[in-house]
N, C-alpha and C positions, 0 to 999 in steps of 0.2 A: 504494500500500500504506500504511496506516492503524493502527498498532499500538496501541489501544485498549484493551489489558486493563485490566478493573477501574474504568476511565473513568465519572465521574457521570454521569448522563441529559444532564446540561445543557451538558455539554463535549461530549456525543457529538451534542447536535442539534445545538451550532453547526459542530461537522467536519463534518457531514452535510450540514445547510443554509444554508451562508454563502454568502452572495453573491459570497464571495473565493475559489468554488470553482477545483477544476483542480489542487491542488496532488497531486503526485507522492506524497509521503508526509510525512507526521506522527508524530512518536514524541514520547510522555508520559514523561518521564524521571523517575526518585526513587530518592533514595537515602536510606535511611533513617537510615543513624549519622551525616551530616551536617547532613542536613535538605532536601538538595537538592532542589527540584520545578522543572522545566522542561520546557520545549516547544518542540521542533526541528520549522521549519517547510521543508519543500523545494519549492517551487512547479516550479520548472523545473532539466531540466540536458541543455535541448536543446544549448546552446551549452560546456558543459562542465560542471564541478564546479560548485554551489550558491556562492555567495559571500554572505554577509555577517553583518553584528553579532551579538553578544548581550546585548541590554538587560536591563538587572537593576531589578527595581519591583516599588512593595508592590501588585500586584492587589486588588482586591475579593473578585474570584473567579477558579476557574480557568477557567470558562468566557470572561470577559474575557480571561485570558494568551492562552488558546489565537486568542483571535478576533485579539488585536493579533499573533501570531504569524502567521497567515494572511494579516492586511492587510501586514504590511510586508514579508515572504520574496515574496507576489505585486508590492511596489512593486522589490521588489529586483531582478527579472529584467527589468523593466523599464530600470530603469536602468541594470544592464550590460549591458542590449543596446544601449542607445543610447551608451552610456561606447566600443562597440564592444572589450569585452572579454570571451574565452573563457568567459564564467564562465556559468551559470544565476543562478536569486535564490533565495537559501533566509536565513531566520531564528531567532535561536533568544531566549526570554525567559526567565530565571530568576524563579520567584516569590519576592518578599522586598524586607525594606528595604536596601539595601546599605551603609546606615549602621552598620546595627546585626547582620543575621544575616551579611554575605557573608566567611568566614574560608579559609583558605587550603588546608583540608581539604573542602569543597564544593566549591572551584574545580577540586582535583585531581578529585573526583570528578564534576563535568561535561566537564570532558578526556577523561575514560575514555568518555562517555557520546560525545561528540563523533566520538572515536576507535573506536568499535563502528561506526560508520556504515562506514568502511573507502574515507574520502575523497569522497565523495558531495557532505559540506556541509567547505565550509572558513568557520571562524569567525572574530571580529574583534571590536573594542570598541565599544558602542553608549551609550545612556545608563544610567547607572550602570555601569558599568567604564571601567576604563582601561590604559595602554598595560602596566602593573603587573600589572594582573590579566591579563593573555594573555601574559607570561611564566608566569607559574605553571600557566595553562592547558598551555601548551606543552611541560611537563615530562611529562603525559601523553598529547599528542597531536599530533602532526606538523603536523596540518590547520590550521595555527594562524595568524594572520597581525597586522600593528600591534602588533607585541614592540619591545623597545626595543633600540635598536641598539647596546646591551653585550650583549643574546642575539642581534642576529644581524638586528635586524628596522630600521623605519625611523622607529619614534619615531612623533610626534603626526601625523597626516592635517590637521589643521584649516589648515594654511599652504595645502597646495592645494586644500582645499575651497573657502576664501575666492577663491581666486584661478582658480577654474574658475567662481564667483555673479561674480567682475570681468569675467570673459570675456562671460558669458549677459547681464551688463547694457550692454557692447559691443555686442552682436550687437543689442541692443533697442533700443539707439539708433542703430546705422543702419539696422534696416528704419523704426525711425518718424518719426527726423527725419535721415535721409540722409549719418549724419555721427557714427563709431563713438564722439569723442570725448566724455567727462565732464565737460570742463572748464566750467567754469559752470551749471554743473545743481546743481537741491537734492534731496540724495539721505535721507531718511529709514530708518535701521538700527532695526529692535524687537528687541533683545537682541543686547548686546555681550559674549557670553563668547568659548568659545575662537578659533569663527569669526569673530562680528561683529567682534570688536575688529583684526585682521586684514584683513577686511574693508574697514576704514572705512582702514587705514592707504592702500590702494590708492586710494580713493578720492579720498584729500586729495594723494595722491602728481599725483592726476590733473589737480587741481584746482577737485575738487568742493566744494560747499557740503553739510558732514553737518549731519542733526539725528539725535538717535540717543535711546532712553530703553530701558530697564533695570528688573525689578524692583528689582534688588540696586543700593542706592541708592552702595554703596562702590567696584562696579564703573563706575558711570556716573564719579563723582567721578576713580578714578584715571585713564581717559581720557580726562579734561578736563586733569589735569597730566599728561599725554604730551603731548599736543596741544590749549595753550593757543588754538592761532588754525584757525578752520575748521568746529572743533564745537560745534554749541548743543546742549544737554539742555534737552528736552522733559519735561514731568510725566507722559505716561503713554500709551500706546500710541493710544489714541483722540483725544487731543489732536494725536499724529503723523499717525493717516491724515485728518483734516480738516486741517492745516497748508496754507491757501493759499500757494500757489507750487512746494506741492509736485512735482516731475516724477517722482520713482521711488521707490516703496515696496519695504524688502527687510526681509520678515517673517523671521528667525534665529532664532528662539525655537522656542517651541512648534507644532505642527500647528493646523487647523482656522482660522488668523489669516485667511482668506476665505469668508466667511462671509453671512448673510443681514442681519447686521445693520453687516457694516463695510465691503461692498460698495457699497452706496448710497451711502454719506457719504464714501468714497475722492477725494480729490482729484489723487492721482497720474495720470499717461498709461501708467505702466510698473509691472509689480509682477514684481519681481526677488529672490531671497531665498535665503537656506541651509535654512531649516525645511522638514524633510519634512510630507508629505501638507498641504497648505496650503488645499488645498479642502476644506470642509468636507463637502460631498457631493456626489453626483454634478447637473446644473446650475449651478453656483456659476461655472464656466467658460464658461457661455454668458453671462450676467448681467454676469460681466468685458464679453466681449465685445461685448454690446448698449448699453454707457456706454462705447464707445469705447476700455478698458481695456487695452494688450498685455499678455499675460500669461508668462513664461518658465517653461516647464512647472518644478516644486523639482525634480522626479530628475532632467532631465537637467542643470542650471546645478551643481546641489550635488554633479555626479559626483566631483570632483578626489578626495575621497578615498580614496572604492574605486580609485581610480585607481592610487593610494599602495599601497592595501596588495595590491591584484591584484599591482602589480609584484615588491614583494619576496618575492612567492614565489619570484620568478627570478633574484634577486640584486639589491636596488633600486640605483636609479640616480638621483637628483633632478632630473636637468637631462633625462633621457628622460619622467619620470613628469610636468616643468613643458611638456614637448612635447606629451606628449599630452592635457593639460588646459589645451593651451589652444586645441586645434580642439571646444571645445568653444563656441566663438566659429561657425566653421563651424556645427557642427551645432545648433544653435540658430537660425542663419540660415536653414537646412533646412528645419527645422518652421513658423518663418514662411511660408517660403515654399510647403512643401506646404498649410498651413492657407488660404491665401490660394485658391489653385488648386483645393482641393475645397472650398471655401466653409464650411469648421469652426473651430472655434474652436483653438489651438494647444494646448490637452492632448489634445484629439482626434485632432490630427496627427502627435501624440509615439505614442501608444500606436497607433498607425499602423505607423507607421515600426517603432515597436518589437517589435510582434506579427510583422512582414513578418520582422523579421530572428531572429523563433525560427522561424520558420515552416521559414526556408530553413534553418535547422539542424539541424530535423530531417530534415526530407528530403534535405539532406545526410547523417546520418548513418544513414538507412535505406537509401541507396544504395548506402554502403558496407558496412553488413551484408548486404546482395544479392548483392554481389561472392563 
């Protein structure tokens, strides 16, 4: 179901004809005394209630909002199905700057928008919000999750994000060199904010070799005084993935960092990372794998922090939510290992896996309505 009223031409071909088809339902949200325009995306709720973010961005168009609403609530169900929690994937985007239009009377008013759905999608913080803005969320809608734990919730996700991409770069080094350890490896981080910089602490804990680079030239600087000995800065992301010696690239940043043009020139044997959709399109994960590439599919290494806020819907725990993010070491091993067996490439063998385990959710849950 598709709630469409009043929708431009051009937002209703792309709901119509996106290749990010399947999804369950789509609702165009506006509120007018605010300024509110958003886009709740629900792909799946075979495996339960919808889960995930709400990215706040200045679109061009709504027709873009609505598309990256479709691509990421479909990456989302993906990923909680391999995270192996209850959840389906849904996503929701706010159009706007969040600098400048996102106030605290819009947020109420996406709550209530969230809160109409009647638990379907539970929401969470994405790029542009934060743990801040889902308290206020949460003052109108229950469905709420990543509040800060003076309202009850569990604070920043980015500690076991970081530390479920530590897991997935485990598991990558002992399918490729027999031996889970980091120690003596040169590991190259592209954006050190909330996750890399976390990240890299693991790493050095490990006794890796970081080289890390940063738009934001202040963040790279104060990670060099945290951690004078271990990290070199690099000038700029293409200078990292050509770095001879390199052994493991972990793209944190922004999406599409594999690509047609940085694939080639990669010097790494591993690409390990926090940054969602890292492919830049479909192929880009054979090409890994035709230059000998291993690849750690981003949704399932970056689970750890739906992990986080799946949990405190149920009362969080940290030392249950660093347990289950860290078979995330297992299941990473998994997908090696199926990709190996059907002769695919390991995004291949994740959305494998992944589609098998909505599959049996639904027919789980047809069975039960049988009954």
């Amino acid at each position: 179901m598709t709630d469409v009223t009043g929708a431009p031409a051009d937002v209703l071909h792309t709901l119509f004809h996106s290749d990010q088809g399947g999804h369950e339902q789509v609702v165009l949200c506006q509120d007018r005394a605010t300024g509110l325009k958003a886009v709740i995306a629900i792909h799946s709720t075979a495996l339960g209630p919808a889960l995930g973010g709400t990215r706040y961005y200045p679109y061009a168009t709504e027709a873009e909002a609505v598309a990256d609403a479709l691509n990421l609530a479909r990456g989302m169900s993906y990923k909680n199905a391999l995270a192996g929690l209850d959840h389906g994937g849904g996503k929701a985007v706010i159009i706007g700057d969040p600098e400048r239009d996102k106030t605290e009377e819009l947020l109420l008013a996406y709550g209530r928008m969230v809160a109409s759905l009647g638990g379907r999608y539970v929401t969470a913080c994405d790029v542009g919000t934060y743990v801040a803005d889902m308290d206020v969320v949460a003052r109108e809608c229950r469905w709420t999750t990543g509040r800060s734990p003076e309202n009850g919730g569990a604070g920043d996700s980015s500690v076991l994000t970081a530390f479920g991409v530590y897991q997935g770069m485990r598991a990558s080094a002992q399918h490729l060199w027999g031996d889970p350890s980091l120690r003596g490896r040169t590991v190259g981080v592209a954006g050190i904010g909330k996750v890399g910089r976390h990240l890299v602490r693991h790493l050095l804990d490990e006794g890796a070799r970081v080289l890390v680079t940063d738009v934001r030239e202040d963040a790279v600087r104060q990670l060099l005084e945290q951690h004078p000995e271990g990290v070199t800065a690099v000038a700029d992301t293409e200078t990292l993935i050509r770095h001879e010696g390199l052994d493991i690239y972990a793209p944190c940043a922004l999406g599409g960092a594999l690509n047609d043009l940085t694939v080639p020139v990669l010097t790494a044997r591993v690409v390990c990372g926090a940054a969602n959709n890292q492919l830049a399109h479909p192929g880009v994960e054979k090409d890994l794998a035709d230059r000998g590439v291993l690849y750690a599919p981003d949704y399932v290494v970056n689970a750890g922090g739906v992990i986080q806020v799946a949990d405190e819907l149920h009362g969080f725990d940290f030392e249950r939510c660093r347990s289950k993010a860290a078979r995330i070491f297992d299941t990473t091993l998994a997908i090696f290992a199926r990709a190996k067996e059907d002769g695919i490439p390991p995004a291949a063998a994740a959305d494998r896996l992944a589609e098998q385990r909505m599959a049996d959710g639904r027919a789980g849950r047809a069975g039960l309505a049988a009954l």
